[in-house]
N, C-alpha and C positions, 0 to 999 in steps of 0.2 A: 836795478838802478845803478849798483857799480859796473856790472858790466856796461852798461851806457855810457856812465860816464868813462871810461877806459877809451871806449870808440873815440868820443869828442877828446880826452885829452891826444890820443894817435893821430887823429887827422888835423888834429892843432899842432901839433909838432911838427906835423910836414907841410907847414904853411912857411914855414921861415926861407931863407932866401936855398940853404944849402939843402934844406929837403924839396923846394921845388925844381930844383936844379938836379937831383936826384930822381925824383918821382918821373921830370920830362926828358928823362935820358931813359928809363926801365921801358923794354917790350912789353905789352901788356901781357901777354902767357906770362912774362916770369911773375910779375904780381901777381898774376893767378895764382900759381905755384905758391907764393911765398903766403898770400890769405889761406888757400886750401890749409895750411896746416893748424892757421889758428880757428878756422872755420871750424874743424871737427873738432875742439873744446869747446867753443860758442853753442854748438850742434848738441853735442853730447852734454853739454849740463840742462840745455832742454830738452830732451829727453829721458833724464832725468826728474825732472821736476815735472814731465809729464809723461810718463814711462807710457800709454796708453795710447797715446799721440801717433795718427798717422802723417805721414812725409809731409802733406799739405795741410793740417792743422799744424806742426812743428813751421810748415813755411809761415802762416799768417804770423804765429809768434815774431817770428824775424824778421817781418815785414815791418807789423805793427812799431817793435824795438829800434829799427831802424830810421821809422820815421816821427817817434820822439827823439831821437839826434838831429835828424834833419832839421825838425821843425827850428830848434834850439840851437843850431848853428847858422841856419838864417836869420833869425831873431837877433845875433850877437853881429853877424857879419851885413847884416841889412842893416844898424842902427848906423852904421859910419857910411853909407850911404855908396858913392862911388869905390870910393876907395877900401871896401870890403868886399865889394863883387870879386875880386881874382882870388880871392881865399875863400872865397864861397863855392867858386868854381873848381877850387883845386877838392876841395872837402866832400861835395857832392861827387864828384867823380872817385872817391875815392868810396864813399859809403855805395856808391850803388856796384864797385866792383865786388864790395863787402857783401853786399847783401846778396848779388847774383853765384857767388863763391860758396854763402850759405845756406842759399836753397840746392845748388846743386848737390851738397854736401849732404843735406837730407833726407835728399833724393836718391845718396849713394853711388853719384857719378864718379864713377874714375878719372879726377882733372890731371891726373899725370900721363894721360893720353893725349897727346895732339888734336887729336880730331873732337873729342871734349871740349876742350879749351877753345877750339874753337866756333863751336856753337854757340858755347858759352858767350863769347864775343860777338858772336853773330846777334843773338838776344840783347844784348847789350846797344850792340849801333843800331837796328833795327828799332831799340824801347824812343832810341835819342834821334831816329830819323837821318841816323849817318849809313845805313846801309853796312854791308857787310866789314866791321869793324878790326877784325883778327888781319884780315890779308888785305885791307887799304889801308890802315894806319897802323904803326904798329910803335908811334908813342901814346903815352896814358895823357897829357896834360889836354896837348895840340886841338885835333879835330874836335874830342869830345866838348872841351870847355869852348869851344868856340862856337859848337852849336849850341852848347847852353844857353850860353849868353846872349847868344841871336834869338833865341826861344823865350830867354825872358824877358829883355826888350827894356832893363831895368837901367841902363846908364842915364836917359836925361830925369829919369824918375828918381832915380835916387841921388843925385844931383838935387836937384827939388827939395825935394820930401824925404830925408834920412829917417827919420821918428816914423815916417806912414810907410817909408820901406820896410824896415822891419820886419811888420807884421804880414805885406807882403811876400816879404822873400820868403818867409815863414813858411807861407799858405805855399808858397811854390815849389818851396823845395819838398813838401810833405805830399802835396797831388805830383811830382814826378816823382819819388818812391812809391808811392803806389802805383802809380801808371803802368814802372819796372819790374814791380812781383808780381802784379797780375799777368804782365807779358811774360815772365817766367815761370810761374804758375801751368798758362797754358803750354809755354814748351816744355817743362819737365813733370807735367803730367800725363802727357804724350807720352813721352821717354819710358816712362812708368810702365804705363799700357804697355806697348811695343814690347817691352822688357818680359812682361807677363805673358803674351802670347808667343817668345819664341822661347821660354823657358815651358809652356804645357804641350 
């Protein structure tokens, strides 16, 4: 649970003016880069705590961890109705970089490799319907949160209904984390495979 809360208060901090203004200036690789490193303590204390654990049970862990922040960051940024949607947007984009950083990571991907990094991304725009992410956009804030928000269709709704968004944005932001590790799932348990038949 602290580790959760750690999540929510990091991507509450980069909601303010001078971390959005930060976050939509960074190339998405260098974030990569910059999660891979907290990713293998996140990784390795689950591992840990379930020493027996293969890469895709350790993935469900992360999934599931993931999307109690999600849920509880839409819950906080869906009760202000409008005017919580861009901070919902910057936060989601930022836990699913989180999360796709941590399964790769338990997966054992080497993200200091380019061509990593950019599958990684590939999965990523591909989970969000933006198509190959790493080499079309190469800000974190822009294309991604703009599909979001095209996807969740919440501005006259939460305009409306701030108290009924909430629960909403809740729900939405919890079915797109999982949408994203299962789509990561299947490519890094591919990766796995492949991995094992040219290492026999």
């Amino acid at each position: 649970m602290a580790m959760q809360l750690d999540d929510v208060k990091r991507a509450l901090r980069s909601l303010g003016p001078a971390g959005l203004k930060r976050l939509a200036g960074q190339r998405l690789s260098t974030l990569v880069l910059q999660e891979a490193r907290r990713a293998k303590h996140r990784v390795s204390e689950l591992k840990s705590r379930y020493p027996s654990a293969a890469p895709r049970e350790v993935s469900q862990h992360l999934i599931e961890q993931k999307k109690q922040v999600a849920a509880l960051v839409g819950g906080i940024s869906g009760a202000f109705g409008v005017v919580g949607i861009p901070a919902d947007l910057v936060a989601m984009a930022v836990l699913e970089i989180q999360l796709l950083v941590d399964i790769a990571t338990a997966y054992d991907v080497r993200l200091e490799f380019a061509r990593s990094r950019e599958e990684l991304l590939d999965v990523l725009g591909t989970a969000n319907g933006v198509g190959a992410l790493g080499r079309a956009s190469p800000k974190v804030v822009g294309k991604l949160a703009q599909v979001l928000f095209e996807r969740g269709g919440l501005a006259s709704f939460g305009r409306a209904f701030p108290l009924v968004a909430a629960p909403v944005t809740s729900w939405l932001n919890n079915r797109d984390i999982q949408k994203l590790g299962d789509a990561a799932l299947l490519h890094y348990q591919g990766f796995a495979r492949a991995s094992a038949k040219r290492s026999s």
